[in-house]
C-alpha positions as CSV (number, residue, x, y, z in Angstrom):
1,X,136.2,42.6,63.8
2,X,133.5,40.8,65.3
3,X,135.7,39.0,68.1
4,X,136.7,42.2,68.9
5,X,133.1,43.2,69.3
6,X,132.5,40.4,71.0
7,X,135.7,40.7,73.9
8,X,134.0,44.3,74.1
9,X,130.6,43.8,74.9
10,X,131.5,40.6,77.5
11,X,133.3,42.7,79.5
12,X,131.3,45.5,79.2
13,X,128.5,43.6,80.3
14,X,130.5,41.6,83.0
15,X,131.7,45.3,84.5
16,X,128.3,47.0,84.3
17,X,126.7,44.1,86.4
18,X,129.7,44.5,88.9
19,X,129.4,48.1,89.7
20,X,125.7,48.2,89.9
21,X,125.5,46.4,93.3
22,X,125.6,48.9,96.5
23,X,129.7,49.7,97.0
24,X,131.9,52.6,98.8
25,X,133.4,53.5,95.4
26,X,129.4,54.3,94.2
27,X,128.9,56.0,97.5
28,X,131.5,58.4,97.3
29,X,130.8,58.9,93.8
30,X,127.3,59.9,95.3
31,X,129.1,62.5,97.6
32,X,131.0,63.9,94.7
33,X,128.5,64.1,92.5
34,X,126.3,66.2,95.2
35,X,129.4,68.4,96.5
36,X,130.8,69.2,93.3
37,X,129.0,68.4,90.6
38,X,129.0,66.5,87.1
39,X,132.2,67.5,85.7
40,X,134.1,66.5,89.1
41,X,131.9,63.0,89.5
42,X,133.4,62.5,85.8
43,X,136.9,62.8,87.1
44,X,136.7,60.7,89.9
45,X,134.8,57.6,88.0
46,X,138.0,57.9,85.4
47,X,140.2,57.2,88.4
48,X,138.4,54.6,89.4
49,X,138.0,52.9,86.0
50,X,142.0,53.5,85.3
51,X,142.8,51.7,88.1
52,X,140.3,48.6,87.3
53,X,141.5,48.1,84.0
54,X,145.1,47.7,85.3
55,X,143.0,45.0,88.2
56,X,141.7,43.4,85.2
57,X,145.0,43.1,82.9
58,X,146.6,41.9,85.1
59,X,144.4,39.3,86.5
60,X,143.8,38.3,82.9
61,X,147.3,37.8,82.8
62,X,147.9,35.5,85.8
63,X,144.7,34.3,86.3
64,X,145.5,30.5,86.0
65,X,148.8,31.4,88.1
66,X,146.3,33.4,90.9
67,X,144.1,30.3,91.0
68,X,146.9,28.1,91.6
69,X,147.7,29.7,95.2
70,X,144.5,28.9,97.0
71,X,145.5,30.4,100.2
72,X,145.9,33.5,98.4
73,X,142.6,33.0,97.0
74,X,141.2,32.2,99.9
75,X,142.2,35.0,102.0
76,X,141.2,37.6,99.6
77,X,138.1,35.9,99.7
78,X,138.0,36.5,103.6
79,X,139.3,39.6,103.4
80,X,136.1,40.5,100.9
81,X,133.8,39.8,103.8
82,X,135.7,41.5,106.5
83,X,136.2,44.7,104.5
84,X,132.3,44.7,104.0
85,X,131.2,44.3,107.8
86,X,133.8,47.1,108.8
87,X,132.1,49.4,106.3
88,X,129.0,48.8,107.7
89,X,130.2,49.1,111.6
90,X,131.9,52.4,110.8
91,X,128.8,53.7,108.8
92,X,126.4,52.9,111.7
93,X,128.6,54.0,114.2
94,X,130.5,57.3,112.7
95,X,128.2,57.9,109.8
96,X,130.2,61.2,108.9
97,X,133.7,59.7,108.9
98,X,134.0,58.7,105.6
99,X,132.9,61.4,103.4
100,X,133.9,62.4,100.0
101,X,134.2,65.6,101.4
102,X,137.3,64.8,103.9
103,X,138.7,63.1,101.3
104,X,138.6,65.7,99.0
105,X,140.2,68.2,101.2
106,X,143.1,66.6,100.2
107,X,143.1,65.0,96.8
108,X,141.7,65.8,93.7
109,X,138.3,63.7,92.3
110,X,140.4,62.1,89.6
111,X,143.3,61.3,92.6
112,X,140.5,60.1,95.2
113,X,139.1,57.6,92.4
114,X,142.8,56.1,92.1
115,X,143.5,55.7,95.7
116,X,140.1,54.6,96.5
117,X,140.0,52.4,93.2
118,X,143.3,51.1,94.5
119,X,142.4,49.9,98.0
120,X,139.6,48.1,96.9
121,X,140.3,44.5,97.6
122,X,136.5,43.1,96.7
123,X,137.6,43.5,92.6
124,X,140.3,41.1,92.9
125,X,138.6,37.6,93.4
126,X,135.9,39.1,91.3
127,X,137.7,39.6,88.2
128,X,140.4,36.5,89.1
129,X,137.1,34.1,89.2
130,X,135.6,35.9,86.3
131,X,138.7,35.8,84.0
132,X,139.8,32.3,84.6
133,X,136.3,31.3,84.0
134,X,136.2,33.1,80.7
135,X,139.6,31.7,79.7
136,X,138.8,28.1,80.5
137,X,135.7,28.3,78.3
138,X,137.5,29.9,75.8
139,X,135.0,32.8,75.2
140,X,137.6,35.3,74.9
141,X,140.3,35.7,72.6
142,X,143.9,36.4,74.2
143,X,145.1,38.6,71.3
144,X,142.0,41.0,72.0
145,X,142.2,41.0,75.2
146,X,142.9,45.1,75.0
147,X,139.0,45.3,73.6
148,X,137.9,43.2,76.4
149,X,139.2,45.7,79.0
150,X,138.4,48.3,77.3
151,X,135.0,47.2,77.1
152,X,135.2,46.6,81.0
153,X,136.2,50.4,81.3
154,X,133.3,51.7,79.8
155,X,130.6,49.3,81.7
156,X,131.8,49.9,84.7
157,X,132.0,54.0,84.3
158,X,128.0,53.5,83.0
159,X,127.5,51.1,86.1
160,X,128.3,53.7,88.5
161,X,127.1,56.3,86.8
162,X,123.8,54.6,86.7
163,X,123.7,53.9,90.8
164,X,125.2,57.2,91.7
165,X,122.5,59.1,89.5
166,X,119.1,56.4,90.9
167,X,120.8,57.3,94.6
168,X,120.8,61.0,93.7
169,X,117.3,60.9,92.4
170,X,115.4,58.6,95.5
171,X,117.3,61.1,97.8
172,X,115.9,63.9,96.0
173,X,112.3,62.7,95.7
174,X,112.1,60.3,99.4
175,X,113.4,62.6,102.3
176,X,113.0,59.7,104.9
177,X,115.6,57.4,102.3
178,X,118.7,60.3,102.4
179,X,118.1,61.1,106.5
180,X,118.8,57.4,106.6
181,X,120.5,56.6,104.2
182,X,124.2,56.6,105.9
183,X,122.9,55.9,109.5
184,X,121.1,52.8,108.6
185,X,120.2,51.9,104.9
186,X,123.8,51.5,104.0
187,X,125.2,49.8,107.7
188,X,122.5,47.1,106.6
189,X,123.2,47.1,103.3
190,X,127.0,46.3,104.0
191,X,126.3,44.1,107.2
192,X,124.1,41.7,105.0
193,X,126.3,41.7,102.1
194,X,129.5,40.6,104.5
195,X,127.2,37.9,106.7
196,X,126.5,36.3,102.9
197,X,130.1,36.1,101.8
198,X,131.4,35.4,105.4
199,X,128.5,32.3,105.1
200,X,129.4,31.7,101.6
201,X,133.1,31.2,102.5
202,X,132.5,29.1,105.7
203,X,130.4,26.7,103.4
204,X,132.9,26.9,100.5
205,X,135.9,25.8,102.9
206,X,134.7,24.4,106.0
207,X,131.2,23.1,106.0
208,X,132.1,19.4,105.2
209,X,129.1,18.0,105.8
210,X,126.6,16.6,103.1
């Protein structure tokens, strides 16, 4: 019983810290959660955390396997930083592009959290790192692994939940934050956040000097 505990809190510790960090998932969370309201933001962050938990099984699974094929590491790695900087171009230059709104012209909140959930490369090395770590330390328990991803589940629907609700609540009471929020708080946001993994990465693999 308390292993189980244990498997449950680490990952719902590990997933809340995750999701609280700026991210497109929490922004169009945000959107949903203004356009339509509590019960439909609900739906969508169930999509989202379904398809995580799957991320995270099966990372779990294969972790030491995933580690193994550094090129595959590393370009997912790459991939994390160019994925940022494109979010922050297309922000800044076509703010209104990627809504919540288009999207949900066409699927429902629980479907857009899948799909959106699903194309989100940044979770993979995340959770591949994380895991293996976890595994090679021995801090969690393979036979309760279903409490640890469960556990992961619930922090990251609280993480999001948190963000969207602090971004609905400093648009509400600073007008200057939401007028600028898409055109240049988030562009910079995701600009910064790809320059540090881009510089990270260059470090990590290339910078060979001492």
């Amino acid at each position: 019983m308390i292993t189980s505990l244990k498997n449950t809190a680490l990952g719902l510790v590990l997933s809340y810290l995750g999701s609280l960090p700026m991210g497109y998932l929490n922004l169009v969370g945000y959107q949903v959660y203004q356009k339509s309201g509590w019960e439909s933001m609900a739906q969508y962050l169930l999509g989202v955390v379904v398809i995580e938990m799957g991320i995270i099984y099966v990372t779990f699974r294969f972790a030491q396997k995933l580690i193994t094929y550094r090129k595959l590491h590393r370009a997912l790695e790459a991939l994390s930083a160019v994925f940022m900087v494109v979010l922050a171009v297309v922000f800044f230059t076509q703010p209104q592009t990627l809504t919540a709104v288009d999207f949900q012209q066409h699927a429902t909140p629980l479907l857009l959290g899948i799909l959106l959930s699903g194309v989100n490369i940044i979770q993979l090395p995340f959770w591949t790192g994380w895991n293996l770590w976890l595994l090679q330390k021995e801090y969690l328990v393979r036979n309760r692994v279903v409490f640890y991803i469960v556990g992961a589940g619930i922090g990251t629907f609280l993480g999001m939940l948190t963000l969207i609700l602090a971004l609905d609540f400093f648009a509400s009471q600073f007008l200057t934050f939401s007028r600028y929020l898409f055109t240049l708080i988030l562009p910079l946001f995701f600009f910064t956040m790809g320059s540090y993994q881009g510089i990270v990465y260059w470090r990590k693999y290339y910078n060979t000097t001492v």
